[in-house]
C-alpha positions, 0 to 999 in steps of 0.5 A: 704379282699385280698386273699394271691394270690393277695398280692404274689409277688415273688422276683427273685434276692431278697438277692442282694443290690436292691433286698433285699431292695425290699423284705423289702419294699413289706413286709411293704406294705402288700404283702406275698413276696417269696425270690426266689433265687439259694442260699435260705441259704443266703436269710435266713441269710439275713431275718431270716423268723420268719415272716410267710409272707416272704418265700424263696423258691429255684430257678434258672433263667436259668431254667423253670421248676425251675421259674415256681415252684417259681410263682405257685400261684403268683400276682406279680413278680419282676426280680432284677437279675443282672450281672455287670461282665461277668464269664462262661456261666453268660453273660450280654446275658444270664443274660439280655436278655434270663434269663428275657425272660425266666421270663417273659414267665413263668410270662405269661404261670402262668397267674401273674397279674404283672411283674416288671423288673430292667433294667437302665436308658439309657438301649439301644439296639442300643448301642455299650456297649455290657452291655448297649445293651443287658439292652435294649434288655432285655427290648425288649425282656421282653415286647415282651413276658409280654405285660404290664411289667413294666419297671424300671430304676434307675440311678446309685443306692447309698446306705450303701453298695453299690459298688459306693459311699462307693467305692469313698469314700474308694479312696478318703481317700487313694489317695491324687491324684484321677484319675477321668474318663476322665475330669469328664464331664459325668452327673450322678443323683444317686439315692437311693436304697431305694427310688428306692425299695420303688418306685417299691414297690408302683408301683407294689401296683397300680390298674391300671395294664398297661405297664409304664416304670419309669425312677429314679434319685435323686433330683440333676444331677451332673457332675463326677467331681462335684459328686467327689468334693461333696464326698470329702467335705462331708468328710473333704478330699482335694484330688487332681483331675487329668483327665485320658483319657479313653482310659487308663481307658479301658485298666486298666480294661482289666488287672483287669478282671482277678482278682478274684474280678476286682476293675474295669471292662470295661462295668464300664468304658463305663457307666461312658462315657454315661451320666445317667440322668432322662427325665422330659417325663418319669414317676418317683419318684414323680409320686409315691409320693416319694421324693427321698433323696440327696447324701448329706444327706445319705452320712452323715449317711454313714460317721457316721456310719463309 
């Protein structure tokens, strides 16, 4: 019989759109699951905790003594903390790279058997998108410091609230003419969180524990446009769809930022530019014995539940 420290995971970003996810999917397969997070008010709204195997506990990714608190005692431990936009001392910097290193160095020091860490597909450390570039650093940075992390790196995620498909969806509705993002020509594979959170759950249930990166994406690769047309028909909607050069996009986003809750921000414009596609070499869904769901299928249910 396992012991409880052989089925601890601790979830640090585990009350965000991934994350909670996660802490559901880990609860199903068994495992004590701790909610490590700066606000554990929002986790208990978010679980409730009548169930004695899930936890929250107070923690703060910028903070050592903090982290290693959390992980006292634990098995495993996954890193769902992300940044999408730049506020204060919160950068993709401190947020990507320093905060995941910090993770992963405390993960090592308190022994934890295994790491999961979210990053993205196409996380470069090469790349001239400051956000993309320091994805990729994170990664360095982490297996640098927690050899046998495991990697993982969905494509853009979809789901019922998520800030994509819901996002399109609201647009398509309202503007009978849809700006596209340059000529729509960016290929996507969404896919979907909960598939995605299931994926590492599973992963994180493995016996062999090595380093691995998996790479997700759902089961149909699409172009911008023809992601935009499939939503729309899905919905009964028959916008009209008119490319705008990015150059405009960026410049668009610049003024947003400075609003409180930015519609757009530039690092979403650079995604959108570099294609967010699955590589047949890498690891993924099937590898884990899912079969991942189709935009089709759950925007149905999102257009039901509407």
């Amino acid at each position: 019989m396992a012991t409880m420290h052989e089925r601890s995971i601790v979830v640090f970003g585990g009350t965000g759109f991934l994350g909670r996810r996660v802490v559901w999917r880990l609860r199903k397969a068994g495992f004590f699951v701790r909610i490590a997070s700066r606000h554990p008010d929002r986790a208990h709204r978010l679980f409730g905790f009548d169930d004695p195997q899930l936890r929250s506990v107070e923690a703060n990714i910028h903070d050592e003594q903090s982290i290693a608190d959390a992980l006292a005692g634990a098995y495993g431990v996954v890193n769902a903390v992300s940044l999408y936009v730049e506020h204060g001392r919160e950068t993709f910097h401190s947020v990507h790279v320093e905060a995941a290193q910090r993770l992963a160095d405390q993960a090592r020091r308190a022994q934890v058997e295994q790491l999961a860490h979210v990053s993205g597909i196409g996380s470069d450390a090469g790349s001239p998108s400051l956000y993309i570039r320091k994805r990729g650093e994170g990664e360095l940075a982490v297996r640098a410091s927690f050899a046998d992390t495991i990697l993982i790196r969905p494509a853009v995620m979809f789901g019922p609230d998520d800030s994509f498909l819901t996002s399109i969806l609201k647009l398509l509705g309202r503007l009978p003419i849809y700006p596209m993002f340059g000529r729509g020509r960016t290929r996507l594979q969404p896919a979907y969180v909960e598939d995605v959170a299931e994926a590492i759950a599973r992963a994180l249930d493995r016996k062999d524990v090595n380093a691995i990166t998996f790479e997700f994406g759902g089961p149909r690769v699409y172009s911008y446009e023809e992601l935009l047309r499939v939503i729309a028909h899905e919905a009964s909607l028959k916008p009209m769809f008119v490319p705008v050069p990015f150059a405009v996009w960026r410049t668009l986003a610049w003024f947003a930022e400075m609003l409180p809750s930015p519609p757009i921000t530039r690092n979403q414009v650079e995604l959108m530019q570099v294609d967010t596609v699955w590589s047949p070499e890498m690891p993924g869904f099937e590898d884990l014995g899912i079969s991942p769901h189709s935009v089709e299928e759950i925007l149905q249910e999102i257009l039901r539940d509407q």
